[in-house]
N, C-alpha and C positions, 0 to 999 in steps of 0.2 A: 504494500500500500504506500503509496506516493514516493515510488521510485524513481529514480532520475532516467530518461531520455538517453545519456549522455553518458554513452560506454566506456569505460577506462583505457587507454591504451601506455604503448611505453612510451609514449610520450606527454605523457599526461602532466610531469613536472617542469616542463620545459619553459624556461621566461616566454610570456607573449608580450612579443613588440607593438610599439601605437598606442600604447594605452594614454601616455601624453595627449597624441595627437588626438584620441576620441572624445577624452576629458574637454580637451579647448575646442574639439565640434561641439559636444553639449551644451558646454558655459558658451555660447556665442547669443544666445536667447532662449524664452521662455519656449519658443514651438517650433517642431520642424514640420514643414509642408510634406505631406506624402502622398505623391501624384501618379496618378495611374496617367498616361498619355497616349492614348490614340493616333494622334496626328503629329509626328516632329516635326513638323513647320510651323506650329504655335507653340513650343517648347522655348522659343525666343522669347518670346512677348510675355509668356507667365511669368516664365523668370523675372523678366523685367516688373514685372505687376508684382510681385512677391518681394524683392529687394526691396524696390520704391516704398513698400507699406512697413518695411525693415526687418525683415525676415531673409537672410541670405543662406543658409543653409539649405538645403532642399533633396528631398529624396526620392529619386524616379522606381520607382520600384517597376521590376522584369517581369512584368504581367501580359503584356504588349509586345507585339513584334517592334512597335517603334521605338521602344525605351532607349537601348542603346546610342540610335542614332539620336532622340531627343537628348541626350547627356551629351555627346559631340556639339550639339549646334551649340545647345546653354555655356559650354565651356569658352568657345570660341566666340559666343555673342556678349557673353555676359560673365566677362571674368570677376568681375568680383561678388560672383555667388560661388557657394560649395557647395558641388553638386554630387552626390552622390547615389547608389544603385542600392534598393533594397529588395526583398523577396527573395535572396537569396537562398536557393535550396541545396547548390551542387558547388565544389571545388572548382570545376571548369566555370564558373559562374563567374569567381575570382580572378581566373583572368582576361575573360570578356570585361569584368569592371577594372582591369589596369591597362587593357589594351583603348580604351574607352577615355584613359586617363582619372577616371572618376575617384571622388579626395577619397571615399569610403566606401564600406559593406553592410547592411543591416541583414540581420537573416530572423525568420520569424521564431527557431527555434534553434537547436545546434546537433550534430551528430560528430561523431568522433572523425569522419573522415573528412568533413568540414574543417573540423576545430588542427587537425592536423597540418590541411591545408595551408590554415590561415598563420601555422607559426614559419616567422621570419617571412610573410609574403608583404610588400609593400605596401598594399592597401590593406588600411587598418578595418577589421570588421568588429562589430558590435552585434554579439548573438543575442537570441533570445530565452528567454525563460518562463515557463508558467508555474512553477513550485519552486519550494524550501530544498531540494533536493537537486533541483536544476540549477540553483544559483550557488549551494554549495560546490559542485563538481564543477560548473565553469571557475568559481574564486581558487579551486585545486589547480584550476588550469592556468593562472596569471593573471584574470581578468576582474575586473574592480567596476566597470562600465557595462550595464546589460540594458537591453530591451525589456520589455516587461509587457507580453502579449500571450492571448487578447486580452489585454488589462481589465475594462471591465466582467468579461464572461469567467475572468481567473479571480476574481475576489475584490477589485476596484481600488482604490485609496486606501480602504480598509484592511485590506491582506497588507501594502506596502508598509501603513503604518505599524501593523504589528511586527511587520520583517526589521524593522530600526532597529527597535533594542538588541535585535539578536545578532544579525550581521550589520553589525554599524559600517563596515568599510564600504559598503557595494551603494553602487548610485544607478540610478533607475529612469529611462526613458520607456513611460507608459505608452501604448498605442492600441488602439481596438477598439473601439467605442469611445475613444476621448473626443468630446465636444466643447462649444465655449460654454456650455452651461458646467460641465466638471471638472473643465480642463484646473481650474481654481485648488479644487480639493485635493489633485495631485501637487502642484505647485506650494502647496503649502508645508509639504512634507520635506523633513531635512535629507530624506534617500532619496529627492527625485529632481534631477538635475533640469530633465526640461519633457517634455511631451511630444508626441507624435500624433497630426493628424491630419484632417482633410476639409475641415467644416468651409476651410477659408478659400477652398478653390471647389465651389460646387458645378456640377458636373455641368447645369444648366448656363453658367457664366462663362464656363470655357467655351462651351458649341457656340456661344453669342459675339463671343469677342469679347467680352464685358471688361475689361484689364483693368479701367477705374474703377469698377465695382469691386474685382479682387484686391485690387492695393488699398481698398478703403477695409477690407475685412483682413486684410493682414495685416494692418494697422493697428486692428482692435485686436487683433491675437499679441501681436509682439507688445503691444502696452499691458498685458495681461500677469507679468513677473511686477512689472513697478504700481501697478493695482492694489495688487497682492502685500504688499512691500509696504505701501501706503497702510494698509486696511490692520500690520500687526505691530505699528508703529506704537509705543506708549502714547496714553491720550496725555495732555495737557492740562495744570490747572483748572483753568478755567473750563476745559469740558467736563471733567468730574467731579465740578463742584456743585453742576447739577441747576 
């Protein structure tokens, strides 16, 4: 009962490299965009529409035959977004996402021939986890930065906060269900470094062209850490004196 995924091998002690590099993806804001992309010829313009609203991280996840070439175009149109490949299933994945250039890897879960792959591979990936058992056996494996999916259907805010006291080292990007209505409730938590999701690019905005209406809700995503920040701030005198 609640075994871990994530099969032991001999390599299991082995340093994994990036974790630097994953850490300063996270800490860049409160949310990262996760875009499924249909068409790589508007793979410019979102990008653009997601920076401008201050969100520059951004994750194409391999859902699509166009992902790849959408990560090419963003690179080369809009170098100062980080773009990286998620849905990560396979080690050949890994290097379709370095031949692509792409800064990183997200994968929704982990397997051993994955987790193999990714020691000493250049692009840093960020596996997933949905239990106590899956995040101990990746922190066996060097890793300090996890995904935490399908966050909601896995326990929501509530499993993360109880996971604190126990693994204090491990930092937590939720994805699966996170919306602006909860994205708040994971954010407030000291294991969770930022969010993963998609509210801010709906599906109906893209087919539209709507790029000001995206960078107007990516605006409201990325103000959504300093919201939060405001909201556990000590009150002042004069507000508790009532």
């Amino acid at each position: 009962m609640g075994a871990s995924r994530i099969p032991p091998t001999g390599n299991s002690m082995t340093a994994i490299p990036n974790q630097q590099a994953v850490a300063a993806m996270l800490s860049r804001g409160p949310v990262i965009p996760v875009l499924v992309i249909d068409d790589a010829s508007q793979a410019a313009a979102l990008a653009r529409a997601l920076v401008a609203g201050g969100l520059d991280v951004l994750e194409v996840t391999l859902r699509t035959p166009a992902a790849l070439e959408a990560v090419r175009r963003i690179r080369e149109a809009v170098p100062e977004a980080i773009v990286g490949v998620g849905t990560v299933l396979e080690a050949g994945q890994l290097e379709e996402a370095h031949r692509t250039g792409a800064a990183f890897a997200v994968s929704p879960g982990a397997t051993a021939r994955l987790l193999d792959a990714a020691c000493g591979h250049p692009v840093p990936l960020l596996p997933g986890v949905a239990t106590v058992s899956e995040a101990m056996a990746l922190r066996e494996r060097g890793y300090h930065h996890l995904k935490f999916f399908p966050a909601e259907a896995a326990g929501g805010a509530r499993f993360l906060a109880s996971l604190a006291p126990v693994i204090g080292d491990l930092r937590f990007c939720p994805t699966g269900g996170v919306n602006a209505a909860n994205a708040p409730a994971y954010l407030a938590l000291s294991n969770v470094a930022c969010v993963g999701g998609s509210w801010m690019v709906p599906r109906e905005r893209v087919m539209a062209e709507d790029w000001a209406g995206i960078t107007t809700l990516a605006a409201a995503a990325a103000a959504l850490r300093s919201a939060q920040d405001r909201s556990a701030q000590p009150r002042t005198s004069h507000q508790t004196a009532g």
